[in-house]
C-alpha positions in Angstrom: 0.0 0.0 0.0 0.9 3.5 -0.4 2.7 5.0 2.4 1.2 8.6 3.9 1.9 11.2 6.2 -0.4 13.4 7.5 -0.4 17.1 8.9 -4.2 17.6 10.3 -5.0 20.9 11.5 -8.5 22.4 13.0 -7.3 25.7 13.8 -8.2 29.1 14.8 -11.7 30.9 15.5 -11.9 34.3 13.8 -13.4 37.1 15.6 -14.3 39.1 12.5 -15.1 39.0 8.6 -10.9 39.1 8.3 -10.6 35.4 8.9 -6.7 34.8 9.6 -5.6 30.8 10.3 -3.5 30.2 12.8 -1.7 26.7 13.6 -1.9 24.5 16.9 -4.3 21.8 17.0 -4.1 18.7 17.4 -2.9 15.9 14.2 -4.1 12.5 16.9 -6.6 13.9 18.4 -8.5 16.0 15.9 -7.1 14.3 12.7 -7.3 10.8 13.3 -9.6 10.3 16.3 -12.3 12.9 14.7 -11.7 12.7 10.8 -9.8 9.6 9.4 -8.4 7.9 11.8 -9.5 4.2 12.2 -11.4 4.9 15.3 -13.6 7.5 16.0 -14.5 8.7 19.9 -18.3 7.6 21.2 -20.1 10.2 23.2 -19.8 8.5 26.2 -16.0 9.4 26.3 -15.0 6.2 27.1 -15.1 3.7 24.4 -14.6 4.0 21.2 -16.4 2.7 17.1 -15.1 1.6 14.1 -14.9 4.5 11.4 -15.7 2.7 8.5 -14.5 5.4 5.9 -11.0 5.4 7.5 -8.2 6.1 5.0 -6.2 3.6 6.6 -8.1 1.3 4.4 -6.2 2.3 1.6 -2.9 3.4 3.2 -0.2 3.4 6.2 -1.0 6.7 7.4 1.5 8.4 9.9 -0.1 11.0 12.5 2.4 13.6 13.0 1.9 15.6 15.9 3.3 19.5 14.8 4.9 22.0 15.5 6.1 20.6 19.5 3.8 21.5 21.6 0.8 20.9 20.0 -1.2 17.9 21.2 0.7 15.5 23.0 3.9 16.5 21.5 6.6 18.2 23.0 10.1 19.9 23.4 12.7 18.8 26.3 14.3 22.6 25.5 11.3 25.4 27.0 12.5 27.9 24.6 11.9 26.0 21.9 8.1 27.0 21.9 9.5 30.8 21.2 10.7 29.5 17.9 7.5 28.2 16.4 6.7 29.2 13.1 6.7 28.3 9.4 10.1 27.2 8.8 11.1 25.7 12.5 7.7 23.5 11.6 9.3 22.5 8.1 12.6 21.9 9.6 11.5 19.7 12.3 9.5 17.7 10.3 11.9 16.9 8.1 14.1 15.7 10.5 11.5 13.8 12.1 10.4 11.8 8.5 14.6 11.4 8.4 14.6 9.7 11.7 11.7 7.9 11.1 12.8 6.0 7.8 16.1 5.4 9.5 14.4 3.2 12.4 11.8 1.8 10.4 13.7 1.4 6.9 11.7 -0.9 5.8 9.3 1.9 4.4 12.2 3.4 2.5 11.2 3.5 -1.3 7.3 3.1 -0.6 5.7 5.9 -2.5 5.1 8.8 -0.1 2.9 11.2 0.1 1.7 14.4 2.3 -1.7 15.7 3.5 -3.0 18.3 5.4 -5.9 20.4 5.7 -6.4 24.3 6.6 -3.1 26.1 7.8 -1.7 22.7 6.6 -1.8 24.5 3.3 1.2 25.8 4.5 2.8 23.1 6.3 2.5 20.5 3.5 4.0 22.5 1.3 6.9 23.6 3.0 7.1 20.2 3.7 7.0 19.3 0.0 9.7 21.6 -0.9 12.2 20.9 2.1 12.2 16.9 1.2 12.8 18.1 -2.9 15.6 20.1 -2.2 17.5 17.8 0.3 17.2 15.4 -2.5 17.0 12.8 -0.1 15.6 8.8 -0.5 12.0 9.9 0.2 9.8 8.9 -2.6 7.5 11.5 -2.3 5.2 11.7 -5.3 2.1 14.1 -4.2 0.9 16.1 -2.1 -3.2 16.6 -1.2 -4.2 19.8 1.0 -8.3 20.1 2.1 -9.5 23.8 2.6 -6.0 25.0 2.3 -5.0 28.4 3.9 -2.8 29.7 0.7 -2.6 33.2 0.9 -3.3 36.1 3.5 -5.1 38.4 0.6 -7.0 35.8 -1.1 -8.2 34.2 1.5 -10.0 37.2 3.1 -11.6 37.7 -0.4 -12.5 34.1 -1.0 -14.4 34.2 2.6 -16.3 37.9 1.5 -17.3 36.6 -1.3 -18.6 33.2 0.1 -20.7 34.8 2.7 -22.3 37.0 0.6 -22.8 34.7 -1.9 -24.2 32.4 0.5 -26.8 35.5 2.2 -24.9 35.9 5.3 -23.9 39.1 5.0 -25.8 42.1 3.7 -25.4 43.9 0.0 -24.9 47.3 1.6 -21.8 45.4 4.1 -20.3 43.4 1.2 -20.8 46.9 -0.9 -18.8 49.0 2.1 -15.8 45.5 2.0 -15.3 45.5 -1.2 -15.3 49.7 -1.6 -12.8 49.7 1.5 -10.9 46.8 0.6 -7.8 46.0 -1.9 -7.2 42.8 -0.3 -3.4 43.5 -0.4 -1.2 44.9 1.8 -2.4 48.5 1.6 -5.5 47.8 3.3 -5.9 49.5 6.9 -8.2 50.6 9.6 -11.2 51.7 7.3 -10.9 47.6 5.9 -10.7 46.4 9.0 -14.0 48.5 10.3 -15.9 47.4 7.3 -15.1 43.1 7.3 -15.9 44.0 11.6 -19.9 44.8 11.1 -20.3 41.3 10.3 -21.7 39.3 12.9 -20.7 36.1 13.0 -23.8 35.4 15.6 -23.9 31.6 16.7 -22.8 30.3 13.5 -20.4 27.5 13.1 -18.3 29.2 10.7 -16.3 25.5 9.8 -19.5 25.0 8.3 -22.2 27.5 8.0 -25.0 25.5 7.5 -24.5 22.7 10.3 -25.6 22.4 13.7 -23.8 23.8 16.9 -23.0 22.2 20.0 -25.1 23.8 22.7 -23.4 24.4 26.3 -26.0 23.9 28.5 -26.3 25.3 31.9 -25.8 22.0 33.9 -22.6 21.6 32.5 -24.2 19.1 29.3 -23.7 19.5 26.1 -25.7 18.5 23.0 -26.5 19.2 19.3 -28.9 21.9 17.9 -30.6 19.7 16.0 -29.2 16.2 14.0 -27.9 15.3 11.5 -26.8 11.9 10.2 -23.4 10.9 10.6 -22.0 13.7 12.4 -21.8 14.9 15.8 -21.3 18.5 16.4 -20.2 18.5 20.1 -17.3 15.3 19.0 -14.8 17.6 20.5 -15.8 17.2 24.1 -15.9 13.4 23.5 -12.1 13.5 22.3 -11.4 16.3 24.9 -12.4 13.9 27.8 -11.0 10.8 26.0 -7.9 11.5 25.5 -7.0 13.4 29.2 -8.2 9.5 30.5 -5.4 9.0 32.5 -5.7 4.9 31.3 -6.2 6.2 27.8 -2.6 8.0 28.2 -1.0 4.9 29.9 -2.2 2.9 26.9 -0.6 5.5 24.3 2.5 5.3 26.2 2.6 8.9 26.3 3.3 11.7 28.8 0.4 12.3 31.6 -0.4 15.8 30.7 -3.2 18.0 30.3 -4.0 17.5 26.5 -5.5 20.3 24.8 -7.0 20.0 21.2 -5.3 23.6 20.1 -2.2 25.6 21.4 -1.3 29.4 21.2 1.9 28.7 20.2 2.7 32.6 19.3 3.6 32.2 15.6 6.8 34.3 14.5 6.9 33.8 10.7 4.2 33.0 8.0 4.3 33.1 4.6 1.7 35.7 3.1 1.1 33.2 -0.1 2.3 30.1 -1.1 1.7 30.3 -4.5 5.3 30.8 -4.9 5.9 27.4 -3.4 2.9 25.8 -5.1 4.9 26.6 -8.4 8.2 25.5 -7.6 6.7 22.0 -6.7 4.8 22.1 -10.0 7.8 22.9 -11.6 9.7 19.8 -10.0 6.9 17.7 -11.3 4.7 17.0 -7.9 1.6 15.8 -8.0 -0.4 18.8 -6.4 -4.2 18.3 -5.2 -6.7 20.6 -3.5 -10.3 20.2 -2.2 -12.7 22.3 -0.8 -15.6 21.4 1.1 -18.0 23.7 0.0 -19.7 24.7 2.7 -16.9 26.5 4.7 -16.5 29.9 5.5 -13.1 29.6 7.3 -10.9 28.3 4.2 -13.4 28.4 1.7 -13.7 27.2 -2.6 -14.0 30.8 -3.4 -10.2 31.6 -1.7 -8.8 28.5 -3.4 -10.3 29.2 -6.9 -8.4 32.6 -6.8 -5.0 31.2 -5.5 -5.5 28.5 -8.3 -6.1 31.9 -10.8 -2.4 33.1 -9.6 -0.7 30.0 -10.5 -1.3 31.3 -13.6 -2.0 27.1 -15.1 -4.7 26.3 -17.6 -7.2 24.0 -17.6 -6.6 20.5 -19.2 -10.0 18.5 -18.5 -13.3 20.4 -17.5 -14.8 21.3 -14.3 -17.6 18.4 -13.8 -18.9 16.1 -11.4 -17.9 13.3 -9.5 -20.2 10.5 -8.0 -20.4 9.0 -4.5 -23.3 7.0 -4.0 -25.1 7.7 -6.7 -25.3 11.1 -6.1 -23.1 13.9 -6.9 -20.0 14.0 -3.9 -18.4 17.3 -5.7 -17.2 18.7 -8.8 -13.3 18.2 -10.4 -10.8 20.0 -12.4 -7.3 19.6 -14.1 -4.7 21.6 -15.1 -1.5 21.9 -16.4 1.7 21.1 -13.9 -0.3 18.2 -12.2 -2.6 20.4 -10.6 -6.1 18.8 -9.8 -8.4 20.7 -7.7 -11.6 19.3 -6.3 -15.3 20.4 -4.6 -16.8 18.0 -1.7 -20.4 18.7 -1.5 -21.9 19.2 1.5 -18.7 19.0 3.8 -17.7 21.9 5.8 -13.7 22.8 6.6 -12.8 19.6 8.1 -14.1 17.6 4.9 -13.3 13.7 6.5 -15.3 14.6 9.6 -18.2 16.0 7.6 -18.1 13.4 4.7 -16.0 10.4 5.5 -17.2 8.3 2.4 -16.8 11.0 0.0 -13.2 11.8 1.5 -12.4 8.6 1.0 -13.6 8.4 -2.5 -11.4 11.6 -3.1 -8.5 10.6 -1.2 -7.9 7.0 -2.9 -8.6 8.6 -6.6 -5.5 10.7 -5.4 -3.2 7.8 -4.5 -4.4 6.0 -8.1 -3.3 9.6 -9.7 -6.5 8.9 -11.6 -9.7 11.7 -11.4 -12.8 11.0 -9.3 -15.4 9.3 -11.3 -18.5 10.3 -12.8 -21.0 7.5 -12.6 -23.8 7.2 -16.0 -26.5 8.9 -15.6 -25.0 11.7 -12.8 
């Protein structure tokens, strides 16, 4: 089977319109315990149920807990956590993935490849480009990013455009954005004052047309209303599960207070990675994106206009893709190996909101071959 590693990232709330990712959260606990993992957390926070869409049906997949700090990784040098940032991140991984083949070499010269999903649109990159230019033994061949956060200015376009295309916010506030707004670097307080009349009310913003998790007063907690397949409030259940003090023992892990997200006071980040995105293209990688398309955070609209940048044309058709006889999203190709992809009806975290369709996505990536379109769809 194919051999994966995977960056998984639920980051950041935003507190305005000007939504600006942030990394720290967890790769185990949200990632594989919530999303694609083999197991998923039960609401009793105790035991645990097969996930049957896991994408370790169709690969070794390799939970990597980063930058330290986050989850239940960590540093033995405190001022380590001062240094977090873009490049530390890229430079620590790599070293990890070089340790890692070293003591387990017998996954040397499997085909390798790198996901990620939200700010992971910059780690996976940076990744991507570190393990090319070491021109070490790692047979990496793709790389597949969900939601990605690509670029500072696109990204707050791509999310004023989705809200107002989607009738959360008003013509007379997207009118005052877009009048105050360049979405570049010249922007400044009067930009800043128009994306803040925006309520964001009690929304989840990962997916703006899926129930919350209400806090009750008693200290309970419980969906607004259900829907199949996904559990709103599955953060609690990991939260709990995973600060089990048996549950650590069995991980062989530190006892610590495990937290799904970390303020880990970034110092550098890339304003695009376009740049990057190129240079990979250029050295022949296998580039995917997706988008479930009903996130505000990271949204298709932000995506589409980084994919614009690239500057690539288009080499087969935007058009559907099937998943149970219905329509899971929409595809495109283009030149450099670029293949970007819609997940209908997911929200940010796309496995946690669509496991089978992930799936579906996810193994047409490792075949290198296009989602398929089904007769009749």
């Amino acid at each position: 089977m194919s051999k994966f590693s995977c960056n998984k990232h639920h980051e950041g709330c935003t507190k305005s319109l000007a939504v600006k990712q942030g990394p720290g959260c967890s790769s185990f606990g949200y990632g594989a315990m919530g999303e694609l993992g083999p197991f998923r957390v039960n609401s009793d926070n105790r035991t645990l149920s097969t996930n049957e869409h896991a994408w370790t049906n169709v690969a070794n997949v390799l939970f990597l807990e980063s930058p330290a700090g986050v989850g239940f990784s960590y540093s033995n040098t405190t001022s380590d956590y001062n240094k977090s940032g873009d490049q530390r991140t890229s430079e620590d991984a790599f070293l990890f993935l070089v340790s890692w083949f070293e003591r387990f070499p017998e996954y040397k010269g499997r085909s390798f490849y790198i996901s990620g999903e939200s700010y992971a649109g910059h780690y996976v990159p940076q990744l991507a480009a570190t393990i090319l230019s070491h021109n070490t033994s790692i047979n990496l061949q793709g790389i597949l990013v969900g939601n990605p956060y690509l670029d500072d200015n696109m990204n707050t376009k791509g999310v004023t455009d989705f809200l107002w295309g989607h009738a959360v916010i008003s013509d007379e506030v997207y009118a005052n954005i877009t009048k105050s707004c360049n979405f570049n670097l010249s922007d400044g307080s009067a930009c800043s004052d128009a994306m803040a009349a925006y309520d964001t009310a009690n929304t989840l913003l990962f997916d703006i047309y899926g129930p919350v998790c209400i806090d009750a007063p008693d200290g309970k907690y419980y969906p607004s209303h259900y829907v199949p397949g996904y559990d709103p409030c599955t953060g609690y259940y990991i939260d709990a599960y995973l600060n089990d003090p048996e549950v650590q023992k069995a991980l062989h892990v530190r006892t610590t207070k495990w937290a799904g997200c970390t303020d880990l006071h970034w110092k550098d980040s890339s304003a695009s990675i376009v740049p990057t995105l190129k240079w990979l293209m250029g050295h022949g990688l296998h580039v995917w994106l997706f988008s479930g398309d009903f996130d505000s955070v990271c949204p298709f609209t932000a995506t589409r206009y980084s994919i614009h940048d690239l500057g690539v044309a288009v080499t087969e058709p935007w058009r559907p893709w099937t998943a149970n006889e219905e329509v899971g999203g929409y595809v495109e190709a283009y030149t450099g190996g670029l293949v970007f992809a819609s997940v209908r009806g997911a929200g940010h975290q796309v496995p946690y909101f669509q496991p089978e369709k992930a799936l579906i996505l996810f193994s047409s990536f490792l075949k290198g071959t296009l989602p398929l379109c089904e007769k009749g769809q």
